[in-house]
N, C-alpha and C positions, 0 to 999 in steps of 0.2 A: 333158392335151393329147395329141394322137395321139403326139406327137415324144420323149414322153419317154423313153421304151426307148432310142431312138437316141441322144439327146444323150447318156445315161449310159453307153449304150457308148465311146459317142467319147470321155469322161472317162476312165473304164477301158483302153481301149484307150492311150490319148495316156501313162497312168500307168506302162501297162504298159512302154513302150517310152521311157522315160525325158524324156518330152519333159511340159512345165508346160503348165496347161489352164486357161481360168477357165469357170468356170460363171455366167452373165449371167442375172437373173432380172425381168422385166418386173411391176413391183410396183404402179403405177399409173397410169391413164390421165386425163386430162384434155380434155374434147370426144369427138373420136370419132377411132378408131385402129384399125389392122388385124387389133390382136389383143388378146386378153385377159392382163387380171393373172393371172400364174401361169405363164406362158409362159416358155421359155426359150430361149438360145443359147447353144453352148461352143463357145470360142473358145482353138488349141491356138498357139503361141510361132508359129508356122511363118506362122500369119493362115489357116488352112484352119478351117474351122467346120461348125456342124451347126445346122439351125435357122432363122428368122427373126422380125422382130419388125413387117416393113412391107412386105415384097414387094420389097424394095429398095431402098426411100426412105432408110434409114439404116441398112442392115448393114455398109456400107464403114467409116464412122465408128464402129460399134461393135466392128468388128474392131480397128481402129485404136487404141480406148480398152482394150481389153480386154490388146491387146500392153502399151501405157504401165502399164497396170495387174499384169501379170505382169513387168516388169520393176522396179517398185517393189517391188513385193509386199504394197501394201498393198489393202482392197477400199476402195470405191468407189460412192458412191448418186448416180445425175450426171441430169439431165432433160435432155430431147432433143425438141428442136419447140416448141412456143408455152410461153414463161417463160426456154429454154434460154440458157445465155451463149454456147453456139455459134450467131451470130446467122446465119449461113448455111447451118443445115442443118434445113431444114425439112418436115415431114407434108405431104404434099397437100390430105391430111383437116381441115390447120389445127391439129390438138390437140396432146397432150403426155403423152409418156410418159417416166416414172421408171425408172433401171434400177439393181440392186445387181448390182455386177462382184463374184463371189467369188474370192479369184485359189488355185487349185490345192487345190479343196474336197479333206477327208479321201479318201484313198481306201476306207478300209475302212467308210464310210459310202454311198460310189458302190454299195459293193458290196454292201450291206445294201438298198441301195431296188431295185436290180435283182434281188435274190435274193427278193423280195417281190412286186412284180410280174410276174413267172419266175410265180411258185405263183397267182397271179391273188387279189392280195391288193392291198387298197388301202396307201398308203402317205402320209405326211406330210413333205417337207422344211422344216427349220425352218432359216430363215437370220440371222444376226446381221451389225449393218451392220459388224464390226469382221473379217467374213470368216469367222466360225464356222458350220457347218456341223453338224446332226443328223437321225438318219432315225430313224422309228418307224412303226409299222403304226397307220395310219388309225383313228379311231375313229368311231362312226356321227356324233357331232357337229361332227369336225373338217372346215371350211371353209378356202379359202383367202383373208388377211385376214392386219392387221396386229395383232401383240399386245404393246401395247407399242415398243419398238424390235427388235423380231425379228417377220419377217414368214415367215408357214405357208404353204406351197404342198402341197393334194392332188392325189394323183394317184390315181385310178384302174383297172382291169383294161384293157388294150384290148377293142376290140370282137370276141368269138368267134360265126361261126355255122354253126349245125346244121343242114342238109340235110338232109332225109328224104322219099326217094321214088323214082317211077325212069321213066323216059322221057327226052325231050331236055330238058326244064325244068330239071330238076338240074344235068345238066352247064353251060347258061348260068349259072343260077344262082351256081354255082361259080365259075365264069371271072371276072364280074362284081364277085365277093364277093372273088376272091383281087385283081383290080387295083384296087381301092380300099383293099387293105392290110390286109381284115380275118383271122382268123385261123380256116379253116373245119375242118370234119369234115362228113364223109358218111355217111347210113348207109342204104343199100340193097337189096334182094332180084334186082335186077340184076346179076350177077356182071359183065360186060361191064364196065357204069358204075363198079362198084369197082375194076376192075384200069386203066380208062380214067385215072381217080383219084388211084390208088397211082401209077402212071406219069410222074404230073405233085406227086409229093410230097404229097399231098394225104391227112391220115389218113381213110382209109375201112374201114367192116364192113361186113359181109353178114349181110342177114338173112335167117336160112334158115326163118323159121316164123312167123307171125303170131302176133304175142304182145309181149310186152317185149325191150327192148336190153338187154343184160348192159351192155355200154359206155358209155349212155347218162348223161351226166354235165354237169348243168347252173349256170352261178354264176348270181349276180344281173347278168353284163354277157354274159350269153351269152344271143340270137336264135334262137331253132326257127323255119324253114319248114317246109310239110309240102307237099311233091307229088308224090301222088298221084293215078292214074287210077283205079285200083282204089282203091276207099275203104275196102276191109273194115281193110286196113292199122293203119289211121290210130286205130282206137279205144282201143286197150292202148297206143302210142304217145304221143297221146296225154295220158292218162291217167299216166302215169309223167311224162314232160314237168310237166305239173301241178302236180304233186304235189311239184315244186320250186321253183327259182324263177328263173326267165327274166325278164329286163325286156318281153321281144316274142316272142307265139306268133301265127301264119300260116298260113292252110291256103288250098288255091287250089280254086274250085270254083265256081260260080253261086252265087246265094241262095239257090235250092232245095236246091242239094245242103249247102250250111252247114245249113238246117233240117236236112235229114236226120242229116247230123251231132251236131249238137248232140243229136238224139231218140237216136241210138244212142250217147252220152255220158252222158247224162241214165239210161238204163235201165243204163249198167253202174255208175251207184253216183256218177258225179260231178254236184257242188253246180253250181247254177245260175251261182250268183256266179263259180265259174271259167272257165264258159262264156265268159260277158262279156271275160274275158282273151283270149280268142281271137277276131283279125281276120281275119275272113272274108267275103266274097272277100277276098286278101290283094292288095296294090297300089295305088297312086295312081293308074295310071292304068286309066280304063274300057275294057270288052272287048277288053283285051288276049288278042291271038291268035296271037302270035308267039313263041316263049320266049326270045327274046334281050329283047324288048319288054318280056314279063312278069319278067321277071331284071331289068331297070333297073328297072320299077314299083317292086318289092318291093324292092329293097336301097334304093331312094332314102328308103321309109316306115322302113325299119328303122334308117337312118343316121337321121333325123330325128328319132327315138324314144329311140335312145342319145345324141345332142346334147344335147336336153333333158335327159336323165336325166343326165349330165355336169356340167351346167351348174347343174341343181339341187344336184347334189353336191357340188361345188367353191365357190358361192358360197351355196348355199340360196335356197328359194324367193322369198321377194321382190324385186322388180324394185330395184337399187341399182347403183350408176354407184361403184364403188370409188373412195376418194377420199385422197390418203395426210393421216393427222395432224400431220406435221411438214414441213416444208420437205426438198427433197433433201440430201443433207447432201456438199455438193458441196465445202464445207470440206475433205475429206479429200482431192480431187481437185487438185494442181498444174493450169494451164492447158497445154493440149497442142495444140503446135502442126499436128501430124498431125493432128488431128477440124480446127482451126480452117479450115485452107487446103480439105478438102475441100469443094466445089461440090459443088449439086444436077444438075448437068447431068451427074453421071457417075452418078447415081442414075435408078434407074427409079419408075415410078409405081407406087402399090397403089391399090387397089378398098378406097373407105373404107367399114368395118363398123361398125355400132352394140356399144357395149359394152355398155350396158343388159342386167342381163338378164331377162329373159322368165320371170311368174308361172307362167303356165298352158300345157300344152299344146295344140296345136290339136285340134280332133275332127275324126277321117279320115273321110273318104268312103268308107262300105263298101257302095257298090252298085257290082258290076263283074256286069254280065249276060250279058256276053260269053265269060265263063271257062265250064273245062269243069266 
């Protein structure tokens, strides 16, 4: 989830300053719900929290269970929406969702999945319905799903991207990429664009010579763009990019000029097949002419690229509607009269989402005729 950096802060932070925290884990959906198993909420003694789980159809009441829950101290597996015994607080969407209250997870565990994501490292929460809490570093088969009665939540890197090039494209680019929260770098032959850059916190180099980035350092959740007017740029760029491993490479150009690219790719020694990795014209939207234009195009393809790849990761490829194997275990739960009395009329609505999730990726549109 984009949110989990944050929630974990607010756990750590809440620890740090003596104040009890729960950590609220969304384990399973029922019909359709605003958000996916895996998702989280922490909720601090105070009722201040981080997070949600419906746009506001039921965060009031889950603050509210979350306090009763830090004040017992015990955790907590309660359904909420279609099956719930709170018969008045209801989904718009009609469905139902499962939540496990953790009340005041370890902290030297908070601290281990944030020093792991920090390093841009996948990470595994394992939680027990008895309120136990463990972190471990992700392994390529671990999904999020129940084992047993201890349900696994992954998480993976946010999304990081790489800029490269130099004219006004980059800087929209940028602006675009930093207000949807992703985490960018720059890297340039424009000194201007770099110090524009640095000025607004943003790590940037300069490249003083056509050739490879010393800098240049790619995970498997980090996006390369490439824009350039000058194309000589772009091929030892590149080329290094390549030769690691990006989920999404980009380069902005017509389809003539991608041929041409690709031929001067092709003659400095790279395999066809990597080619194909590179979208070109990069963008959903056609001849785009404007680089604030062309800066939505491209972030919209690249968010849409790491969704998927998220989505596969967290749940794996095939289409399944997570489903829990045991009843919520609401036994552990006293009735609470704070969730009972809240009314949906202090609740706002959400935008209901399909939890299914999606085999395949879509095939993008890469004729943009319009690019330069």
């Amino acid at each position: 989830m984009k949110q989990a950096l944050a929630i974990l802060y607010f756990l750590r932070e809440c620890a740090g300053r003596g104040e009890r925290a729960a950590l609220v884990t969304l384990t399973d959906v029922t019909g359709s719900a605003a958000r996916a198993p895996g998702e989280h909420m922490a909720v601090a003694e105070s009722g201040q929290s981080v997070g949600s789980f419906s746009g506001g159809c039921v965060e009031a009441a889950v603050i509210a269970e979350a306090q009763d829950v830090l004040s017992e101290g015990r955790a907590r597996h309660v359904r909420f929406g279609d099956g719930s015994r709170y018969i008045d607080i209801r989904l718009p969407c009609g469905g139902g969702i499962d939540l496990l209250f953790t009340p005041a997870p370890d902290r030297q565990q908070i601290d281990r999945a944030i020093a792991l994501l920090e390093q841009r490292a996948p990470v595994t929460l394992h939680l027990t319905l008895d309120g136990g809490l463990w972190v471990a570093a992700a392994g390529e088969d671990d999904r999020t799903m129940w084992h047993a009665a201890m349900f696994a939540v992954r998480h993976d890197p946010g999304l990081r991207l790489i800029v490269m090039g130099h004219g006004s494209e980059p800087a929209a680019m940028l602006d675009i990429a930093r207000a949807y929260g992703a985490d960018v770098m720059l890297f340039s032959p424009q000194a201007s664009l770099i110090q524009e850059a640095r000025e607004k916190g943003i790590a940037a180099d300069l490249l003083r010579f056509v050739g490879r980035a010393p800098g240049l350092s790619v995970d498997p959740w980090t996006a390369v763009v490439v824009l350039f007017h000058d194309h000589d740029w772009e091929t030892e760029l590149l080329l290094q990019v390549l030769r690691q491993n990006p989920f999404f490479v980009g380069a902005m150009g017509s389809t003539r000029t991608h041929a041409e690219r690709s031929r001067r790719l092709l003659d400095a020694g790279s395999a066809r097949h990597d080619l194909e990795r590179i979208i070109g014209p990069v963008g959903l939207i056609k001849a785009s002419r404007d680089p604030q234009t062309l800066a939505l195009s491209i972030m919209a393809q690249v968010v849409d690229a790491y969704e998927t790849m998220m989505i596969r990761s967290a749940h794996g490829t095939a289409a399944t509607a997570m489903r829990i194997p045991h009843p919520p275990v609401e036994l552990l739960a006293p009735f609470n009269p704070v969730v009972a009395a809240l009314s949906p009329s202090i609740t706002g609505d959400a935008q209901e989402t399909a939890t299914t999730v999606a085999g395949s990726a879509r095939k993008e549109d890469q004729v943009h005729a319009g690019q330069f």
